[in-house]
C-alpha positions as CSV (number, residue, x, y, z in Angstrom):
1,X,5.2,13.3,-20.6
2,X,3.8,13.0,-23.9
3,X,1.2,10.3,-24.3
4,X,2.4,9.6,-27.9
5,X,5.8,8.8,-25.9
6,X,3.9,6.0,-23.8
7,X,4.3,2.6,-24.8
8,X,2.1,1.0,-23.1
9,X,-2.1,1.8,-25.0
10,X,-5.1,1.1,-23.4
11,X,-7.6,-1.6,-23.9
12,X,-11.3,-1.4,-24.5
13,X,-11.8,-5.3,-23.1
14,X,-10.7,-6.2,-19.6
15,X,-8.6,-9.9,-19.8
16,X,-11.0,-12.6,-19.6
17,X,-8.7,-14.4,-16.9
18,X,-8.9,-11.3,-14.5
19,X,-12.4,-11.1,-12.4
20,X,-11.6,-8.6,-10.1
21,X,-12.1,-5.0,-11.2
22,X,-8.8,-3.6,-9.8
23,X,-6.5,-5.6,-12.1
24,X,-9.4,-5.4,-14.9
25,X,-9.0,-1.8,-14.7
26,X,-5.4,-1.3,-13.9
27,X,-4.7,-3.8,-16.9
28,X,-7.1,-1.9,-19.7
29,X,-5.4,1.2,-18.6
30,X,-1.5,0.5,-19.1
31,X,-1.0,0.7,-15.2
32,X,0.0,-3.1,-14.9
33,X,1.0,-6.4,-16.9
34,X,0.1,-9.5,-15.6
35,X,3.1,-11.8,-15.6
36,X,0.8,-14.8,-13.9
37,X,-1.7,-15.7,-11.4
38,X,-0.6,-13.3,-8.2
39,X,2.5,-11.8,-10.3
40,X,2.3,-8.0,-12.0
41,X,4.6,-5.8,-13.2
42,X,4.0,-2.2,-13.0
43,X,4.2,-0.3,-16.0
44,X,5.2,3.3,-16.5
45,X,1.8,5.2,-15.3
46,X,1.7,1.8,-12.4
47,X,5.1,3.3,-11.4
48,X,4.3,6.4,-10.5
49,X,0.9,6.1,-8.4
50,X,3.1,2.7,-6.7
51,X,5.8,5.5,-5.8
52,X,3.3,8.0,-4.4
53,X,2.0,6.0,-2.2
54,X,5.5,4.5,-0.9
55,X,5.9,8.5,-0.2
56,X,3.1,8.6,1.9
57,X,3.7,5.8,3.9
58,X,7.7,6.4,4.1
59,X,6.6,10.1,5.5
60,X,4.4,8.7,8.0
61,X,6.7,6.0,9.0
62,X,9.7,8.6,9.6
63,X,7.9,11.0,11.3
64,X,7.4,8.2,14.3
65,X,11.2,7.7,13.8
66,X,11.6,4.9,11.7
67,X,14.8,4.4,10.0
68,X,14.6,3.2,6.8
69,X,16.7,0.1,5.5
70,X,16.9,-2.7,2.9
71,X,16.8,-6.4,3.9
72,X,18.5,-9.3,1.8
73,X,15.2,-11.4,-0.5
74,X,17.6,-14.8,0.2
75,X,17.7,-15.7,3.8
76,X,19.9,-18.3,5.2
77,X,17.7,-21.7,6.8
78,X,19.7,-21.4,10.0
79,X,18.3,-18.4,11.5
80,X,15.2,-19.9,10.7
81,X,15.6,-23.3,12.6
82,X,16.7,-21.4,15.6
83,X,13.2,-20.2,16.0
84,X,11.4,-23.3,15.0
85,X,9.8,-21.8,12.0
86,X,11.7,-23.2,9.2
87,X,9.7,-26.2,9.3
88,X,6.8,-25.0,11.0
89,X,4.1,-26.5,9.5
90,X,2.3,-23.1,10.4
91,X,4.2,-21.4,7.6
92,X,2.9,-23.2,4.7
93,X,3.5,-21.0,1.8
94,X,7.2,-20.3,1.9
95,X,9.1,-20.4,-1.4
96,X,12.2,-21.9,-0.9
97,X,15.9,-22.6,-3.1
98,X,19.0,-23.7,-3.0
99,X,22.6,-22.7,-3.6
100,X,24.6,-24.4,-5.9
101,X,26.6,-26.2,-3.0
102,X,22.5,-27.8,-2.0
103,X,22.4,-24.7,1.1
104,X,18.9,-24.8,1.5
105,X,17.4,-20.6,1.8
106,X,14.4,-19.0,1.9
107,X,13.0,-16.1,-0.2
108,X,11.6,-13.3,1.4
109,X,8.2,-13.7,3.3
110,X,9.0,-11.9,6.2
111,X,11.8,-10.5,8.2
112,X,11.5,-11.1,12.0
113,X,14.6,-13.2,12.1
114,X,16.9,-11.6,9.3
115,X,16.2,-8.5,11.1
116,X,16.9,-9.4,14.7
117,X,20.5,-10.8,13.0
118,X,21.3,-7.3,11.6
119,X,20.2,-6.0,14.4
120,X,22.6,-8.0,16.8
121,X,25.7,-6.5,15.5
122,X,24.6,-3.1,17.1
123,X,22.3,-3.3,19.8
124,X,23.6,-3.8,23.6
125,X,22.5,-1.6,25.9
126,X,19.3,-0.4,27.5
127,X,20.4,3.1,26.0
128,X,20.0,2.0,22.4
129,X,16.4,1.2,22.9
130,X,13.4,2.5,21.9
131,X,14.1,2.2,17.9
132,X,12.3,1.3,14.7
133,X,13.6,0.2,11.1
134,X,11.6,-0.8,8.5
135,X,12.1,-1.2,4.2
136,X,10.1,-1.6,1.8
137,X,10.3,-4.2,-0.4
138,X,8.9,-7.2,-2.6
139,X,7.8,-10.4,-0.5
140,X,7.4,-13.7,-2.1
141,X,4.3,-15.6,-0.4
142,X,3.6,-19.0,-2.2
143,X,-0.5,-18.7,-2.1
144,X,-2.2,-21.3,-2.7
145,X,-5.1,-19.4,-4.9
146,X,-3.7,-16.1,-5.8
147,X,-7.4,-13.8,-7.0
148,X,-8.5,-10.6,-6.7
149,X,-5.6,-8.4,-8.9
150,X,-3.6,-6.8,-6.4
151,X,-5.2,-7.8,-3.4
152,X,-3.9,-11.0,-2.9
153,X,-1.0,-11.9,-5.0
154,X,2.4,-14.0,-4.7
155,X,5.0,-11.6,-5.2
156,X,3.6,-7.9,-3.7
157,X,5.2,-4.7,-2.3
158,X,5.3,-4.1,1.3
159,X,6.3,-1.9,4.1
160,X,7.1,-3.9,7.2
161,X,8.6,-2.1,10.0
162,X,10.4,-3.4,13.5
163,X,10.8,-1.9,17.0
164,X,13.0,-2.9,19.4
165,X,12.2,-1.5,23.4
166,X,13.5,-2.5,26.9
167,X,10.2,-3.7,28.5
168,X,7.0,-4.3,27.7
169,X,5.9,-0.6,28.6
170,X,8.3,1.2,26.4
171,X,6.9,-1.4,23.5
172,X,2.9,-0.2,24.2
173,X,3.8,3.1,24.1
174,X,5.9,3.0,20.6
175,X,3.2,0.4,19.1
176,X,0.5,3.1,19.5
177,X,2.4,5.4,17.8
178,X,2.7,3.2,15.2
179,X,-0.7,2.6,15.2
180,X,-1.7,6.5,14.5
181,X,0.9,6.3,12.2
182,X,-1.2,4.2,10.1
183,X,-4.2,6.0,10.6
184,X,-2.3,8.9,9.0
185,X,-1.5,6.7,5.8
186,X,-5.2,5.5,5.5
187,X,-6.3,9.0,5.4
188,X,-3.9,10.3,3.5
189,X,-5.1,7.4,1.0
190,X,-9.2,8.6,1.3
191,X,-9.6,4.6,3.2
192,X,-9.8,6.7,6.8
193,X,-13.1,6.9,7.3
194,X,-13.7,2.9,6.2
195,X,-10.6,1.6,7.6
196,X,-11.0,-0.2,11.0
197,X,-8.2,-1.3,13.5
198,X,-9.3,-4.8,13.8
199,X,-8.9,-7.6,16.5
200,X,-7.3,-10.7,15.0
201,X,-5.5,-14.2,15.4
202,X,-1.9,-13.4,15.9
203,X,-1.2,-16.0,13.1
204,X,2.4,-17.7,13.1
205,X,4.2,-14.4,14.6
206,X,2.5,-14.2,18.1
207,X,-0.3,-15.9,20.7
208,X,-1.6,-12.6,21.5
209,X,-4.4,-10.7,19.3
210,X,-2.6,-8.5,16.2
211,X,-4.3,-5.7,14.9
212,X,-5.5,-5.8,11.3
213,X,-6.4,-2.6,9.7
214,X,-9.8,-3.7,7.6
215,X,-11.1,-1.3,4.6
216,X,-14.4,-2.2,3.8
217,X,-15.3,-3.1,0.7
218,X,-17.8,-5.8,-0.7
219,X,-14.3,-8.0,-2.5
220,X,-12.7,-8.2,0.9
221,X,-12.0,-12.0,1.9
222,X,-12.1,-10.8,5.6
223,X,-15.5,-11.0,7.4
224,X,-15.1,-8.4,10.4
225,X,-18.1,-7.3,12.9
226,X,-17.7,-3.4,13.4
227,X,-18.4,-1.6,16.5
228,X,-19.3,1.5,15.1
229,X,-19.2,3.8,17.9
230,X,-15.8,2.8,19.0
231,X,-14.7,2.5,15.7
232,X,-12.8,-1.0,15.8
233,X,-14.2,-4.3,14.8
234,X,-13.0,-8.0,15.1
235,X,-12.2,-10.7,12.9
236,X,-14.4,-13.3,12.4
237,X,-12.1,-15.9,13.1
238,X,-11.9,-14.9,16.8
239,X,-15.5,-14.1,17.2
240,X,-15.8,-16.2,20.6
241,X,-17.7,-14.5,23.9
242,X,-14.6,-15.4,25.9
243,X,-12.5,-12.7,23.2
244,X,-15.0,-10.4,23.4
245,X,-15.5,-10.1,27.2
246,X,-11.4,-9.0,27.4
247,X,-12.1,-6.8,24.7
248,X,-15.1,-5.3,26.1
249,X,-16.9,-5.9,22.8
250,X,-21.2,-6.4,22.8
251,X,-22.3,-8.9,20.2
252,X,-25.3,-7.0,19.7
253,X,-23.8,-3.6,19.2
254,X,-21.4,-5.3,16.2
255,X,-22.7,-4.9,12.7
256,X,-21.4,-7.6,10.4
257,X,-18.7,-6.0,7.0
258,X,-16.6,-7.5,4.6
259,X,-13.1,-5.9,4.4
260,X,-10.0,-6.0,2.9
261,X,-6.8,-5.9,5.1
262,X,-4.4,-3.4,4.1
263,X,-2.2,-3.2,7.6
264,X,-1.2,-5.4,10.0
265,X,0.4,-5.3,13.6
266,X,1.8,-7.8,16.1
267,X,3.3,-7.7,19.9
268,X,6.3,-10.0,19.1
269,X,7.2,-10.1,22.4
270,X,10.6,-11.9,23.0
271,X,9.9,-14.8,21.0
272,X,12.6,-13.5,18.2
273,X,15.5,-12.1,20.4
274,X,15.0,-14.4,23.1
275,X,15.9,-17.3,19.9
276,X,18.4,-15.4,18.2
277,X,20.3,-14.7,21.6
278,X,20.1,-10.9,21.4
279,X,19.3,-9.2,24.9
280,X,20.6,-6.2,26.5
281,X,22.6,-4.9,29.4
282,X,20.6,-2.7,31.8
283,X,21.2,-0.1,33.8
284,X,23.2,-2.5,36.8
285,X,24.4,-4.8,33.7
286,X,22.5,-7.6,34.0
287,X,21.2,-9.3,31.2
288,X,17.3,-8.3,29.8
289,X,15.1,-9.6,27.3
290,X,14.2,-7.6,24.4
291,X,10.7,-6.8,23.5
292,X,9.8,-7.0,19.8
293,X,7.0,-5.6,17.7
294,X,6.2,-5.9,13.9
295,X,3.9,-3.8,11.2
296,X,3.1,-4.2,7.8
297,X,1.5,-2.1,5.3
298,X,0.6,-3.9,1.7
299,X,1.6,-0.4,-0.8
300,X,0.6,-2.4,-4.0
301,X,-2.3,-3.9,-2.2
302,X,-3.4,-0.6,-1.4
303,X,-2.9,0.7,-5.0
304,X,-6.0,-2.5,-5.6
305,X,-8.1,-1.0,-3.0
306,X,-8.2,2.2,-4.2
307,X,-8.4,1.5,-7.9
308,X,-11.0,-0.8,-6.8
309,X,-13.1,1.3,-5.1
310,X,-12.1,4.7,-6.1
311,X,-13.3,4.0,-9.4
312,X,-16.7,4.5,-11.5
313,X,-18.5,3.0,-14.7
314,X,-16.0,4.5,-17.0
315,X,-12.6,4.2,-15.1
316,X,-10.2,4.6,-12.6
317,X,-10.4,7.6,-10.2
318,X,-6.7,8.5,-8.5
319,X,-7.0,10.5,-5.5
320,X,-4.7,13.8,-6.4
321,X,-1.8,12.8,-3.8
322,X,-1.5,9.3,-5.7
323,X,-2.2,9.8,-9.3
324,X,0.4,9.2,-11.8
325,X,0.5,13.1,-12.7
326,X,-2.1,16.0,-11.2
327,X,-3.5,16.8,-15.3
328,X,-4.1,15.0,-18.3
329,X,-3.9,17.8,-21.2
330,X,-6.0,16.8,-24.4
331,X,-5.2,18.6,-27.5
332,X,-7.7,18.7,-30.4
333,X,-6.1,20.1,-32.7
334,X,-4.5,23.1,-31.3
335,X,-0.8,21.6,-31.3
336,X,0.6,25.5,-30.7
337,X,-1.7,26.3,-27.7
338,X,-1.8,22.9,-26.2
339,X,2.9,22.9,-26.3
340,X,2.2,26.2,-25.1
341,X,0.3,25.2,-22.2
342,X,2.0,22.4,-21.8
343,X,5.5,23.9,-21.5
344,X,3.6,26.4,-19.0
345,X,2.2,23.8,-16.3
346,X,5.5,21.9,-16.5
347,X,7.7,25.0,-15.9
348,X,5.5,25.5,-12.4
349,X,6.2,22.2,-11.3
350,X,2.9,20.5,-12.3
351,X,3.1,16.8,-13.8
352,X,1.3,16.5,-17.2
353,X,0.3,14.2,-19.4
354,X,-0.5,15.6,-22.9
355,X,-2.5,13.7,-24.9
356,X,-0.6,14.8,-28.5
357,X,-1.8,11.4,-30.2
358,X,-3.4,11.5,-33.9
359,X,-6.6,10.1,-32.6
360,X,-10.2,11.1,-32.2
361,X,-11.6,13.3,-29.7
362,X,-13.9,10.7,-28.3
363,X,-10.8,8.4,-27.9
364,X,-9.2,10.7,-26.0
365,X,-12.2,11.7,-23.9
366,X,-12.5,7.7,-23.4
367,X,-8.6,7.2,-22.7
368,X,-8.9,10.4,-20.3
369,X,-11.4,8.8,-18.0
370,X,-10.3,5.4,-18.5
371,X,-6.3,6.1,-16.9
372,X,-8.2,8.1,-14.3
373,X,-5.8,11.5,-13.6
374,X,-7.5,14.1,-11.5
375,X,-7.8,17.3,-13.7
376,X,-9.0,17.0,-17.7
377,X,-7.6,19.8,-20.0
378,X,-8.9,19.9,-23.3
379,X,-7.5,22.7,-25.8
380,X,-9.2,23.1,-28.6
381,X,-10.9,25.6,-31.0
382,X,-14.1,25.7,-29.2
383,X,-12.6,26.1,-25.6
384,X,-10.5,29.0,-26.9
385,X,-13.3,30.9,-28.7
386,X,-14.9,30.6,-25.4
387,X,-12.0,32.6,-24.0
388,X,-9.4,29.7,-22.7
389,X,-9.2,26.0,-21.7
390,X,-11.9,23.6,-20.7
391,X,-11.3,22.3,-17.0
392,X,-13.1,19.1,-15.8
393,X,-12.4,17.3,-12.5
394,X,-12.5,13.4,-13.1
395,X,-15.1,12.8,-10.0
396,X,-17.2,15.7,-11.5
397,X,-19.5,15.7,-14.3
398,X,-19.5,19.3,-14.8
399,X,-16.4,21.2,-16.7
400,X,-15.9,24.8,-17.2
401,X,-14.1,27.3,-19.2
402,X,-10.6,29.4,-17.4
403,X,-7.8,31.0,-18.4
404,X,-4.4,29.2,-18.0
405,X,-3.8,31.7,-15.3
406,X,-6.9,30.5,-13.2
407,X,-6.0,27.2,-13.6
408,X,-3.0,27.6,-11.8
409,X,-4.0,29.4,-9.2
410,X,-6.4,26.4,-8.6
411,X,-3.8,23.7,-8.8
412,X,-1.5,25.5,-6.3
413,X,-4.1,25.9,-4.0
């Protein structure tokens, strides 16, 4: 793409309604437009490192056999009430509509009972168990103070996925797979080595503990104590002696961490199925429960983390795998070379973005670090004197002088 092409421009001054420095950043940079308090749209470049991301997580979440689907955003009230949640005073930030005809619905905050619906047109046997499905897609959560950019917003993208098993044996062993599933994302994402599984209040979708997956960082909302050498932690909310003793957790061995949750799992047990009258036939055809678990991944909340803490005094830093395109091409004033080169990196299969705007170099330079793509590229009279391009990584200070061909060699590898 050619940046004199994009139509979003950056910005030197950060909104003076935006305190956090993910949506200060993404904002400046063209990567999102804030549409209200807890609402963004994602722009062109926003697109792109939104999309990479789904990739990673829709890799990881197939590879443990998930099967990807798309739920309805309107859900009908009556699956709802035969759970007891449409009402539950528990679920408190719900937005809700109606149809013409007064039907009361629901807009997508989660999917537990649309799911188990769908699901009950196929499912009857002990031999169609153990699966998973899971989509991606907005949710619409009616917070009550929507802060921090993308970390905590009122409409959001998410990954939430659903198994289904025949006892509560087959469910353990396909929840921690799901589990290092996640792992996988995190460190895919660069959040692995500060990313916790963390011990947590079931909330309104089970009694038992969940799992929260905490990334550290100073903006979290979440106050977690870490047990280093085991690598998990607890929430604070459930930070009682009783918890710890069944989790075999020492106060005195937990260090105290502010995180940000970017994953979540829960043993639904048969709380859904059980309500929704969907059980299964086993092997002498009598009639079993089903046993239910639930994950979620926030994809645009991660996009916040790691714009949030990816990034340094002059910008956004994308991790390669994520960025909105692998090399940001600045031509000063070698329009010949830089097409050339251009043309070159895009016939190999490498996105660019070539910076072909009538501006000064120290704008570009600026832009370049600001946006935040992985690999500078600055043509220009000096760089080619010197015998070729001038190559900077953005999380380096240092740049150096290579040939088009050396360049490539270190992109493919």
């Amino acid at each position: 793409m050619k940046q004199s092409q994009l139509f979003t421009r950056t910005k030197k001054e950060a909104p003076s309604d935006e305190v956090a420095k993910n949506a200060q950043l993404l904002i400046r940079a063209g990567f999102i437009h804030k549409e209200m308090a807890g609402v963004y749209a994602y722009m062109p470049l926003g697109l792109r490192v939104l999309e990479n991301i789904k990739k990673i997580v829709r890799e990881e979440m197939n590879a443990v056999g998930g099967q990807e689907l798309m739920m309805t955003t309107l859900q009908p009230k009556e699956i709802w009430e035969k759970t007891d949640r449409w009402d539950d005073a528990k679920v408190d930030n719900w937005f809700k509509t109606k149809l013409a005809n007064g039907a009361e619905l629901g807009v997508g905050l989660t999917h537990e009972e649309p799911i188990v619906d769908a699901v009950s047109n196929y499912l009857n046997s002990y031999k169609d168990m153990p699966f998973a499905v899971y989509q991606i897609q907005n949710k619409f959560r009616n917070e009550k103070r929507a802060k921090s950019g993308l970390l905590r917003g009122r409409e959001f993208l998410m990954k939430d996925m659903y198994t289904f098993c025949r006892d509560q044996a087959q469910h353990e062993q396909e929840y921690e797979k799901i589990v290092a599933a996640y792992y996988k994302v995190y460190d895919r994402l660069g959040l692995g080595d500060i990313t916790y599984r963390t011990y947590a209040d079931g909330g309104i979708f089970t009694p038992r503990f969940s799992d929260e997956f905490q990334t550290l960082s100073e903006v979290g909302e979440d106050t977690i104590y870490v047990d280093e050498k085991k690598r998990v932690a607890i929430n604070e909310e459930i930070l009682t002696d009783e918890n710890l003793e069944k989790l075999d957790l020492k106060r005195d061995e937990l260090v105290q961490k502010k995180g940000v949750e970017v994953g979540n799992t829960f043993h639904l047990e048969s709380k859904y199925t059980n309500a929704l009258d969907l059980y299964y036939s086993d092997e002498n055809g009598e009639k079993q429960s089903i046993v239910m678990g639930c994950y979620g991944i926030g994809v645009s909340r991660l996009m916040g983390v790691v714009a949030e803490l990816f990034a340094d005094d002059k910008g956004l830093v994308w991790p390669e795998n994520i960025a909105p395109f692998a090399v940001h091409l600045l031509n000063l004033g070698e329009n010949e070379e830089a097409e050339k080169i251009y043309a070159e990196l895009k016939s190999k299969g490498i996105e660019v973005l070539l910076d072909d705007r009538e501006v000064s170099a120290g704008e570009k330079f600026a832009d370049s670090d600001l946006i935040g793509i992985p690999w500078r590229i600055v043509v220009s009279k000096k760089s080619l004197a010197a015998g070729g391009i001038e190559v900077k990584k953005r999380s380096e200070n240092e740049s150096k002088i290579m040939t088009v061909e050396a360049l490539l060699q270190m992109l493919n590898k």
